[in-house]
C-alpha positions as CSV (number, residue, x, y, z in Angstrom):
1,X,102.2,72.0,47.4
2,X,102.6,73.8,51.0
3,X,105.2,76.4,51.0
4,X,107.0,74.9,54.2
5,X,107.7,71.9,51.5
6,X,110.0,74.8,50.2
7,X,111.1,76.1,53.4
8,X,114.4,75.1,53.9
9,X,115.0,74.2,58.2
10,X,116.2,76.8,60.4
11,X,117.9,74.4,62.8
12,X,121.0,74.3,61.3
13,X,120.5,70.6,59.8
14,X,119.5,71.5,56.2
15,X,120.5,69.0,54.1
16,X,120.4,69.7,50.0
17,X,120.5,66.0,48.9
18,X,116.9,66.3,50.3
19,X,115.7,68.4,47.9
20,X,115.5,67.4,43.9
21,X,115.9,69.5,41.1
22,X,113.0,68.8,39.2
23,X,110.5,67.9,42.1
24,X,107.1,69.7,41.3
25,X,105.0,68.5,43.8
26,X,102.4,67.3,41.5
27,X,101.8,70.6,40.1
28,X,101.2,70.3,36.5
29,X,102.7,73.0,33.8
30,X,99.1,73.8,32.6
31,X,98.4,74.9,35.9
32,X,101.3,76.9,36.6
33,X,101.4,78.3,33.8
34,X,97.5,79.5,34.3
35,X,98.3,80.3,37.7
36,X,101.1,82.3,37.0
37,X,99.5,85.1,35.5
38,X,96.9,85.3,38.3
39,X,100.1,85.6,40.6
40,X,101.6,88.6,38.5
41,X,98.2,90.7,38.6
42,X,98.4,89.7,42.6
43,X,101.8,91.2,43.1
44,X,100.8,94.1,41.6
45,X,98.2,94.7,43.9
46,X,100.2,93.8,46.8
47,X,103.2,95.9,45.7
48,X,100.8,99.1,44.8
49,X,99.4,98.9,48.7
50,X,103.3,97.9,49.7
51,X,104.7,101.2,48.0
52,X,101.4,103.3,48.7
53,X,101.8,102.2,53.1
54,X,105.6,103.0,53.7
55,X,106.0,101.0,56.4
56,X,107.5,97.9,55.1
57,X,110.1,97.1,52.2
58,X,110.4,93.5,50.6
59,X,114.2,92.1,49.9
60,X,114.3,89.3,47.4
61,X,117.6,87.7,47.4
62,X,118.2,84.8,44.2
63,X,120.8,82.8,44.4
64,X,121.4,79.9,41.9
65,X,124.2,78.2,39.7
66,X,124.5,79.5,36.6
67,X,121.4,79.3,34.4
68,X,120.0,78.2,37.0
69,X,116.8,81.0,36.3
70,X,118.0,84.1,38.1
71,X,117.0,86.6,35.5
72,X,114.6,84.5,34.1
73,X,112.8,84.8,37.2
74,X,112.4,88.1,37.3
75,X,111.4,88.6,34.1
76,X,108.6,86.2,34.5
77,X,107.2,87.1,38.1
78,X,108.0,90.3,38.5
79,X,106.8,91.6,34.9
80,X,103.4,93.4,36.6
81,X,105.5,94.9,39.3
82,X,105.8,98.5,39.4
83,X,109.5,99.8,38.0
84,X,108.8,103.3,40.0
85,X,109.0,101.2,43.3
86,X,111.2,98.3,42.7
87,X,115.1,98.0,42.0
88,X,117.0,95.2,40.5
89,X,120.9,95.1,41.5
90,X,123.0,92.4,40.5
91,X,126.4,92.3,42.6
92,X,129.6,91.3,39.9
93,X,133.3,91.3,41.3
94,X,133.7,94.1,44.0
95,X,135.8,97.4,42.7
96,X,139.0,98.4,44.6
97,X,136.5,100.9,46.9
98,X,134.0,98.3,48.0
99,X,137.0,95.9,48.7
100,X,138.5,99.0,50.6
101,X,135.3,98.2,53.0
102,X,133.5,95.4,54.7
103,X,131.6,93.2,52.5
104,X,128.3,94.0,53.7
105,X,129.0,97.5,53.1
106,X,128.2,97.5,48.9
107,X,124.9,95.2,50.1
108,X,124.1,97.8,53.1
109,X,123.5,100.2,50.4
110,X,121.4,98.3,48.0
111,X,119.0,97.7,50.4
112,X,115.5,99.3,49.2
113,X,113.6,101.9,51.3
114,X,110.5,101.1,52.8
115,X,107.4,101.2,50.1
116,X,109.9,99.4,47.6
117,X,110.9,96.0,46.3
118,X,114.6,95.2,46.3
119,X,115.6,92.3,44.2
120,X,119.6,91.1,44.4
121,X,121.0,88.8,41.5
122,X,123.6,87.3,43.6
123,X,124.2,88.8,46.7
124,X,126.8,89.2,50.2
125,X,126.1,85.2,49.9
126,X,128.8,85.0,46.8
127,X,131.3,86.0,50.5
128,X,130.9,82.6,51.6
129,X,130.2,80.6,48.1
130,X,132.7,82.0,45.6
131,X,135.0,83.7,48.2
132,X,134.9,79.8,49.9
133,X,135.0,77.8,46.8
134,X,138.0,79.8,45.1
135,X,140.0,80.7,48.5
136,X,140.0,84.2,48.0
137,X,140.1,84.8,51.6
138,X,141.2,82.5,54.5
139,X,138.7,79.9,56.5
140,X,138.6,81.8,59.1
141,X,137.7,85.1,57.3
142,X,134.3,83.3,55.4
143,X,133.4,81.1,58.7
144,X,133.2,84.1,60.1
145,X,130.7,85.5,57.8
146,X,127.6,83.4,58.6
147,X,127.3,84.9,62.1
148,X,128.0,88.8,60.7
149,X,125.5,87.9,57.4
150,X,122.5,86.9,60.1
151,X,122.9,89.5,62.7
152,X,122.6,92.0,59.2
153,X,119.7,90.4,58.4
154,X,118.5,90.4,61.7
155,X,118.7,94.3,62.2
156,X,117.3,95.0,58.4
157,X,114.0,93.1,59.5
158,X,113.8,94.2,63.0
159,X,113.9,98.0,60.8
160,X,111.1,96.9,58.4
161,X,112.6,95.0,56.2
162,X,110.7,91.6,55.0
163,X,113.8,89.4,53.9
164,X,112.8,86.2,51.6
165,X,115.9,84.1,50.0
166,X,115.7,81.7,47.2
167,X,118.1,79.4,46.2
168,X,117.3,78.2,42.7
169,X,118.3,74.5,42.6
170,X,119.1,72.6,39.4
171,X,120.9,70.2,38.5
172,X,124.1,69.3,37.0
173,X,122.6,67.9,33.9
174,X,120.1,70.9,33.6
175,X,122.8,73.1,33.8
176,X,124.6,71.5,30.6
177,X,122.2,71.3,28.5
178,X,120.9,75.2,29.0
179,X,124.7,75.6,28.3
180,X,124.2,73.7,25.1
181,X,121.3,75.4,24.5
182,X,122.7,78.7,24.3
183,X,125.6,77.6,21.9
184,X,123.1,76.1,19.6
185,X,120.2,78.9,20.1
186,X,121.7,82.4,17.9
187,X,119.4,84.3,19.9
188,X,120.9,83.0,23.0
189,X,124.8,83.2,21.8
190,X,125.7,86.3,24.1
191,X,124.3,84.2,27.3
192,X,127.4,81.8,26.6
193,X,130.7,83.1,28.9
194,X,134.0,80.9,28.9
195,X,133.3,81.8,33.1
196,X,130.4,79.6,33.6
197,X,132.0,76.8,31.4
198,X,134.9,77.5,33.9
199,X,133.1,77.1,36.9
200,X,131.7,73.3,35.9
201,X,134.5,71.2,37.6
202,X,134.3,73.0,40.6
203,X,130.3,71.4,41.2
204,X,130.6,69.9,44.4
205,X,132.3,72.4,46.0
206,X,129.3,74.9,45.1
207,X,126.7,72.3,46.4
208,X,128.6,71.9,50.0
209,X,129.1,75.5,49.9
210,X,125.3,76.3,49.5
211,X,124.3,73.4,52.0
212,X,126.4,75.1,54.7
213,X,125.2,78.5,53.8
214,X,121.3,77.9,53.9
215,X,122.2,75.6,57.2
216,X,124.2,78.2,58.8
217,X,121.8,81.5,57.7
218,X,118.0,80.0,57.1
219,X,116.2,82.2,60.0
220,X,112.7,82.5,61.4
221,X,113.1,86.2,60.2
222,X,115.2,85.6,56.6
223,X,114.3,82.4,55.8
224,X,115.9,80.3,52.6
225,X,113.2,78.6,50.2
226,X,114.8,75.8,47.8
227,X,113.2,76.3,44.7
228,X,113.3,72.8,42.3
229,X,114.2,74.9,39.0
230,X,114.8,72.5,36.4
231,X,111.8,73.1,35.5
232,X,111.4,76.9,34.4
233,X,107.6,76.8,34.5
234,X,107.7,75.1,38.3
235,X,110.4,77.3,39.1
236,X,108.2,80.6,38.3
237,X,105.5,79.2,40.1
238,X,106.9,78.6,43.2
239,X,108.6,81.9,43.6
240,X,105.5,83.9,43.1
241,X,103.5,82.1,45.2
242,X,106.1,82.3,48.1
243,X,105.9,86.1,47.5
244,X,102.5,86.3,47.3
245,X,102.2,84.7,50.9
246,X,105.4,87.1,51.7
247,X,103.3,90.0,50.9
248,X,100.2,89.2,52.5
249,X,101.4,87.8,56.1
250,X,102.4,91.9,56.0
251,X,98.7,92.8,56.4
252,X,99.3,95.8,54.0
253,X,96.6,98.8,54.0
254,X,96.2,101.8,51.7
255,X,96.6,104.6,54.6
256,X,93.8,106.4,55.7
257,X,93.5,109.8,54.7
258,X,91.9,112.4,57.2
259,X,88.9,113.0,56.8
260,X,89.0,117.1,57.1
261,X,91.9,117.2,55.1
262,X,89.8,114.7,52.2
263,X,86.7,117.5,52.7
264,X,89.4,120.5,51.9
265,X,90.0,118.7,49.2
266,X,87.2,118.1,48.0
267,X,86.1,121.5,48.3
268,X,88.8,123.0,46.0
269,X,87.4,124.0,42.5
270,X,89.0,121.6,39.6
271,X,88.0,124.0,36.9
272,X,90.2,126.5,35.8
């Protein structure tokens, strides 16, 4: 598997039906699953010279119907990650004060400082997939949006910021029977919401929403990666090794230390 297979286009053509569910590129699950754990001790490495440089943060954005693996995700490829430097913020209904704002304005401040990893479950894409699907603004108020998310997304990385976007793809059928799942499973009970159940009839118009959305924002500088999820084990694979590469196109360094400052040091007496 090449990680351009996962890429999605940046020329505005992206087309989902392209793109299957449970594709896995020949990739077996003995050998993601083996694979995976080298990928975890990686990203700790990478994220301990990330958070020890300061120059650059990382911004992982997951996007996904539900059950579609957001949480699962992190759980499973973030799990050697450093909590000190890494935040998890999932975006749920805006309050009455972020609604009082722009809708980039709640995102603007989730955004992690240089030295950190910043992971958003959902993100300012539910303004032009929810906000689209269920009308709760005008046409002309999401269409609008694409232009406004991109030029963000421009300005974060032209500031340091390394954006990388996955869209976890599953299927329809996938979907219902992890619903299924977590009626029959008691340990997965409190998973089950009468909102996801909800949202089923309403599909198609979450697929053409997500199409136009990676068409419309998938950039040489925050690209979208289509991740083929129904298979969890495929799904975590994929994800770490797209950060991995993230990471390491960085060229990350432990700063140097002076070296008359590293003498000082050096010279001080430890015992007390």
């Amino acid at each position: 598997m090449k990680i351009a297979d996962l890429r999605a286009a940046t020329d505005g053509k992206f087309r989902l039906k392209k793109h299957s569910p449970d594709e896995t590129f020949g990739i077996t699950k003995s050998h993601a699953e083996k694979s995976l754990v080298r990928h975890v001790a990686e990203l700790r490495d990478l994220h301990d010279l990330l958070y020890a440089e300061q120059k650059h943060a990382l911004l992982i954005v997951l996007q996904g119907m539900d059950a579609a693996g957001k949480d699962g995700t992190i759980r499973h490829v973030m799990s050697g990650v450093n909590p000190q430097g890494c935040n998890v913020t999932s975006f749920k209904q805006p309050t009455p004060l972020e609604l009082a704002h722009d809708f980039l304005w709640r995102i603007h401040a989730a955004v992690p400082p240089r030295g950190f990893i910043g992971i958003f479950n959902r993100s300012h894409y539910e303004d032009v997939l929810i906000a689209r699907v269920h009308n709760l603004v005008p046409k002309s108020v999401w269409q609008m949006r694409y232009s406004q998310i991109d030029a963000f997304e421009e300005m974060l990385s032209g500031n340091g910021v390394r954006i990388v976007k996955f869209f976890l793809h599953i299927s329809s059928e996938e979907q219902a029977r992890r619903f299924e799942e977590r009626l029959r499973d008691p340990n997965k009970n409190w998973k089950a919401s009468p909102a996801d159940f909800q949202e089923r009839p309403y599909w198609d118009d979450y697929q053409a929403a997500y199409e136009h959305a990676i068409a419309k924002c998938s950039t040489k500088t925050a690209p979208w990666y289509v991740i083929p999820s129904d298979h969890k084990w495929f799904r975590n694979y994929a994800v770490a090794e797209v950060l991995i590469q993230t990471l390491q196109s960085l060229h990350l360094k432990f700063p140097a230390v002076n070296p008359e400052t590293l003498a000082r040091l050096s010279s001080q007496p430890l015992k007390t």
